[in-house]
Every structure is written in structure tokens, then in C-alpha cells.
C-alpha positions in Angstrom: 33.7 34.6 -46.3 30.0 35.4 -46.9 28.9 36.4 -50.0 27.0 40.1 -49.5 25.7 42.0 -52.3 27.4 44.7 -53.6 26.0 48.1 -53.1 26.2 50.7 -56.2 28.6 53.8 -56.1 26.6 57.4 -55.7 27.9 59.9 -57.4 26.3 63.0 -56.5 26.3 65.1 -60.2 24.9 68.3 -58.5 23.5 70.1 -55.5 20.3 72.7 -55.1 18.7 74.7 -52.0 15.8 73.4 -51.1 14.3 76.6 -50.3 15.3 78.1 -53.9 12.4 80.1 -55.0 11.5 77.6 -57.8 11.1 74.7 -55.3 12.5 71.2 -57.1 12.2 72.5 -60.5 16.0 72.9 -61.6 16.7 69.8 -59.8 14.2 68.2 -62.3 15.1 69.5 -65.6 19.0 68.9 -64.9 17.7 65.2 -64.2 16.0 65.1 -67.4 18.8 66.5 -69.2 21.7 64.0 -67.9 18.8 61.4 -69.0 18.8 62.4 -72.4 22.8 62.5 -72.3 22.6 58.7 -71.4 23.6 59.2 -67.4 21.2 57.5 -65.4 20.1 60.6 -62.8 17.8 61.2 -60.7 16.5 63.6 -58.4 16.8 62.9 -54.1 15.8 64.9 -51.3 18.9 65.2 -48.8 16.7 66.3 -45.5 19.6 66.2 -43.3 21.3 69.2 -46.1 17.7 70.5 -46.7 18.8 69.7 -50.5 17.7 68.4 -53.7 20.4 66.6 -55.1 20.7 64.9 -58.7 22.8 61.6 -58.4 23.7 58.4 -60.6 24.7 55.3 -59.8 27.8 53.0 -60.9 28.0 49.6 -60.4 30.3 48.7 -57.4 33.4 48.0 -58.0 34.2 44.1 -57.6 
């Protein structure tokens, strides 16, 4: 059995049109508000979707 590193669990928090007339500016202040909650966000580009999406990551489960 090899020993691989675990990869952390996405958990996508929320979803935004990328052609939403205020470009990735929601997708920024939601971010910055599950920071100050304590939720580690942040802000992706799904191109395949054409969407922003705010995500945080868990560590895997072992």
C-alpha cells in the first residue's frame, strides 16, 4: 500500500453567472464575508460552468 497524500474536500458554498452585470464582484464580497465568519472561502473561476464559484476546503477525511 503506498502512502498518497490526501487531497482536501471542496465544498462549493455558492454559485454566480459569470456574465452577471457586476462581473466577480458579489462573488468577492460573499468571500470576504464567510472570511470574517471564520470559513476559509475563496473565490474560483469554473470555465467549463462559465461561473464564479466561492468554495472552502475541509481536510480529507482519513
Amino acid at each position: 500500500m503506498t502512502d498518497q497524500p490526501t487531497r482536501p474536500v471542496r465544498t462549493v458554498l455558492k454559485r454566480f453567472p459569470a456574465a452577471g452585470p457586476y462581473g466577480s464582484w458579489p462573488v468577492d464580497q460573499y468571500t470576504a464575508h464567510k472570511q470574517a465568519q471564520g470559513q476559509p472561502a475563496r473565490g474560483v473561476m469554473d470555465l467549463h460552468a462559465d461561473e464564479f464559484l466561492v468554495i472552502a476546503d475541509s481536510p480529507a477525511p482519513h
